[in-house]
C-alpha positions in Angstrom: 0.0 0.0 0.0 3.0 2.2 0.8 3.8 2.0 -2.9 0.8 1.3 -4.4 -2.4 3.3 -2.7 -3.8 6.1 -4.5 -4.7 9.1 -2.5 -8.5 7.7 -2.0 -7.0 4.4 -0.4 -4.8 5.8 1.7 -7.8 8.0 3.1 -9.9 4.8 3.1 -7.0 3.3 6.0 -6.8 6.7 7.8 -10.9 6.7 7.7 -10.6 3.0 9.4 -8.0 4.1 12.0 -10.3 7.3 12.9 -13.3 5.2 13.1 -11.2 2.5 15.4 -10.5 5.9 17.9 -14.2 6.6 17.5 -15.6 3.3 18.9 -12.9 2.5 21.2 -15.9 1.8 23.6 -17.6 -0.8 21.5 -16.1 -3.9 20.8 -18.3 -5.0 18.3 -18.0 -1.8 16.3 -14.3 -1.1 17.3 -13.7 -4.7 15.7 -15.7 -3.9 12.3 -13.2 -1.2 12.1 -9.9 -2.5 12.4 -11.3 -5.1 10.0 -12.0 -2.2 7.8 -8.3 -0.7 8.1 -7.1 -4.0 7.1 -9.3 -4.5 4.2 -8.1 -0.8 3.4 -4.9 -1.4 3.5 -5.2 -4.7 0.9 -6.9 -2.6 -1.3 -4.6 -0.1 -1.1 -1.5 -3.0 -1.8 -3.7 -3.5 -4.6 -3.0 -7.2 -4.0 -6.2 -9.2 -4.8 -5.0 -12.2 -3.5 -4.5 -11.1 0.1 -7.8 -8.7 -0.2 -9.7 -11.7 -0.8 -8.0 -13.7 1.7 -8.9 -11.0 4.2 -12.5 -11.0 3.3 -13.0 -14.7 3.5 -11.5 -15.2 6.8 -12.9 -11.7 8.1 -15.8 -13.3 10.4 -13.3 -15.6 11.5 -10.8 -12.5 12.4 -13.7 -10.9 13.8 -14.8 -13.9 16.1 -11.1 -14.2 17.5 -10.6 -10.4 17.9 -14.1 -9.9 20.0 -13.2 -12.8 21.8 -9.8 -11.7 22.3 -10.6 -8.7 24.0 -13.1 -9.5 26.2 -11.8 -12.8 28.0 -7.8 -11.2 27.8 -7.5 -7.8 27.3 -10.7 -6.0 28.4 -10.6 -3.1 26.4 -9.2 -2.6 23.0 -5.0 -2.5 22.9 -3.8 -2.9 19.2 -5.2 1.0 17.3 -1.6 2.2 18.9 0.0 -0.6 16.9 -1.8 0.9 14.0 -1.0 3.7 13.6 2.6 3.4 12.9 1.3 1.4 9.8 -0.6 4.3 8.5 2.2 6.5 9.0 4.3 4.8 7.4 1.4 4.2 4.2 0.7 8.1 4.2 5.2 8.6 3.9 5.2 6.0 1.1 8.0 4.3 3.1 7.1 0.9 2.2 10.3 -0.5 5.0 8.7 0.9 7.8 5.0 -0.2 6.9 6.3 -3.7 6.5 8.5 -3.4 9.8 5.3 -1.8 11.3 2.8 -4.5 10.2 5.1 -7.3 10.8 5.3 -5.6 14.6 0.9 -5.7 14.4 0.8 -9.2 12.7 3.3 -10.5 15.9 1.4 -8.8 18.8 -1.9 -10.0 17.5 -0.8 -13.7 17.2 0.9 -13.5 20.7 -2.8 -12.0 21.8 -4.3 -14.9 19.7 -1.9 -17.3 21.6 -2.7 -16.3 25.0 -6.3 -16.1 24.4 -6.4 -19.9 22.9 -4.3 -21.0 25.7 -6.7 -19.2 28.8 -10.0 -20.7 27.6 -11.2 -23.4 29.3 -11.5 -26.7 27.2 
């Protein structure tokens, strides 16, 4: 997306991250957003294959993410992990955004992990 989003797309990901601020108090809604920054940001790569990758596991995300934060975390964490992503998409530095999302993409997977591992069987 760094080197590939037009000027709509990249206001498409900072639209997601503003709505992810807005509904910080929601879960439900705070989720459909980050979804939506993620979707933006495919778009944005203009990579189809990882767009519709996204979009076909997206109620899957979703399920994980709610859950995540209400049995781990409590209250949405991550929107400070994005927004070093969309700094780095708006400066067309396509090094930091991958350093950035690679940084996201870890701490959600370590959240995953200790989610999966807490609930009861």
């Amino acid at each position: 997306a760094a080197e590939r989003a037009t000027a709509e797309e990249i206001a498409a990901i900072e639209d997601g991250l503003v709505e992810m601020e807005a509904r910080r108090r929601d879960i439900e809604h705070y989720v459909d957003s980050d979804i939506q920054f993620h979707l933006a940001i495919a778009r944005g790569a203009h990579n189809h294959v990882l767009l519709d990758l996204l979009q076909t596991l997206q109620y899957i995300i979703r399920r994980w993410m709610v859950q995540s934060i209400e049995e781990f975390e409590g209250k949405p964490s991550s929107i400070h992990e994005h927004v070093p992503i969309r700094d780095a998409i708006k400066a067309r530095d396509s090094a930091r955004a991958r350093t950035a999302m690679n940084a996201h993409l870890e701490k959600s997977g370590w959240r995953l992990l200790q989610t999966a591992t807490t609930r009861p069987q």
